[in-house]
C-alpha positions in Angstrom: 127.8 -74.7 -151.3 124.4 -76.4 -152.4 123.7 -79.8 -151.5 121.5 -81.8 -152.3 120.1 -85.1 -150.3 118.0 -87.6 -150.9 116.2 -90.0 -149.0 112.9 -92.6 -149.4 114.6 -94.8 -151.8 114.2 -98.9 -151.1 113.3 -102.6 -151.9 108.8 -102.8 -152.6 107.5 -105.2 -154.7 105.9 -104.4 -158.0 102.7 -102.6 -157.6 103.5 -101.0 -154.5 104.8 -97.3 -153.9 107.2 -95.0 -153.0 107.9 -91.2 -152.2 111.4 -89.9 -153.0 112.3 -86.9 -151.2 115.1 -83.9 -151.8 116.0 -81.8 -149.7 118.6 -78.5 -150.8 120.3 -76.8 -148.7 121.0 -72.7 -150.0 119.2 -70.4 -151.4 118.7 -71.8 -154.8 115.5 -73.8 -154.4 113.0 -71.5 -155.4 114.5 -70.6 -158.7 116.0 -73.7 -160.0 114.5 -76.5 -162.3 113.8 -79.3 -159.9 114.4 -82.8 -161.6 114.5 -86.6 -160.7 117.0 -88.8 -162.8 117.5 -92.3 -162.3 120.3 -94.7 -163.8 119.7 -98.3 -164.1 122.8 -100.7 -164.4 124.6 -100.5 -167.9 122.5 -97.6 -168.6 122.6 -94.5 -169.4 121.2 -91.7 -166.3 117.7 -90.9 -167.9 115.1 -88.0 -167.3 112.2 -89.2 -165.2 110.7 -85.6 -164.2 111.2 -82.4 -163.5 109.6 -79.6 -162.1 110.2 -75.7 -163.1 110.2 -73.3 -160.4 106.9 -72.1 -161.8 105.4 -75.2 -161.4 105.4 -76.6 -164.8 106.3 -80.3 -165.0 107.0 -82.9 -167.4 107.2 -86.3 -167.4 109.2 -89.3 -168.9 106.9 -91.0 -171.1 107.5 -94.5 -169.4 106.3 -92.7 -166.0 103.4 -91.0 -167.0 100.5 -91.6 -164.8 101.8 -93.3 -162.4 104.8 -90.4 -160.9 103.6 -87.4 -159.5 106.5 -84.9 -158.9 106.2 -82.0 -156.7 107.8 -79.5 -154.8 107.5 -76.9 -151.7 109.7 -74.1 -151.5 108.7 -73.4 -148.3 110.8 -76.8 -147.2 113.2 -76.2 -149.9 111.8 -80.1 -151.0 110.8 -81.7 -154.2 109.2 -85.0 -154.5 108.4 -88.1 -156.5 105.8 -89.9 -155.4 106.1 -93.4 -157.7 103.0 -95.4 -158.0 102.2 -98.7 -159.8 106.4 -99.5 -159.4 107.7 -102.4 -162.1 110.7 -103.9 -162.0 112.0 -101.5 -164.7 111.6 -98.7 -162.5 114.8 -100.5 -160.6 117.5 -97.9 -160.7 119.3 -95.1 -158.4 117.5 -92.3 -158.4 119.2 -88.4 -158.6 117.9 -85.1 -157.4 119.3 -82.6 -159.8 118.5 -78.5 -159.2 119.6 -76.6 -162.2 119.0 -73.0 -163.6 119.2 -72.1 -167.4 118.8 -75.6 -168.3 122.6 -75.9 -166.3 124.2 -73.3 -168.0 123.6 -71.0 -164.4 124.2 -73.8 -162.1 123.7 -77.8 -162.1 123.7 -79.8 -158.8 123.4 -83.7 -158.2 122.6 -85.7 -154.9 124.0 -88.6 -154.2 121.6 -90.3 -155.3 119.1 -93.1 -153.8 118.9 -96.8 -154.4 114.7 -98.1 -155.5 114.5 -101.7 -156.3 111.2 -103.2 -157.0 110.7 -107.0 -156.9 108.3 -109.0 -159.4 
């Protein structure tokens, strides 16, 4: 069983930072897709970047220079470092590992709460 589990979510104040981390358990890590999600209220859960287990990465076009996301297979870890936070970044944020764009296997966290004040 995979799991996934997030932590470094929390209340800052726009302009500040913050560094999501994920960590899987398994054996999955180094060949799955690496993602972060995040769902605001009322919204629909959107892409905000993801990481292949080559290295490529893309990002959401409203996070683009300011989220860097990352990963170390050695800890079995990805990250999101968030920059620059507005209050539209406000949502919970999921850690998703999939392979074959989910069609091998598609895990979620639990997701982590990031609230940014203006």
């Amino acid at each position: 069983q995979v799991q996934l589990v997030e932590s470094g979510g929390g209340l800052v104040q726009a302009g500040g930072s913050l560094r999501l981390s994920c960590a899987a358990s398994g054996s999955i890590f180094s060949i799955s897709t690496m993602g972060w999600y995040r769902q605001a209220p009322g919204k629909q859960r959107e892409l905000v970047a993801r990481i292949t287990s080559s290295g490529f990465s893309n990002y959401a076009d409203s996070v683009k220079g300011r989220f860097t996301i990352s990963r170390d297979n050695g800890k079995n870890t990805v990250y999101l470092q968030m920059n620059s936070l507005k209050p539209e970044d406000t949502a919970v944020y999921y850690c998703n590992a999939n392979r074959g764009n989910g069609r091998v296997f598609d895990y979620w966290g639990q997701g982590t709460q990031v609230t940014v004040s203006s």
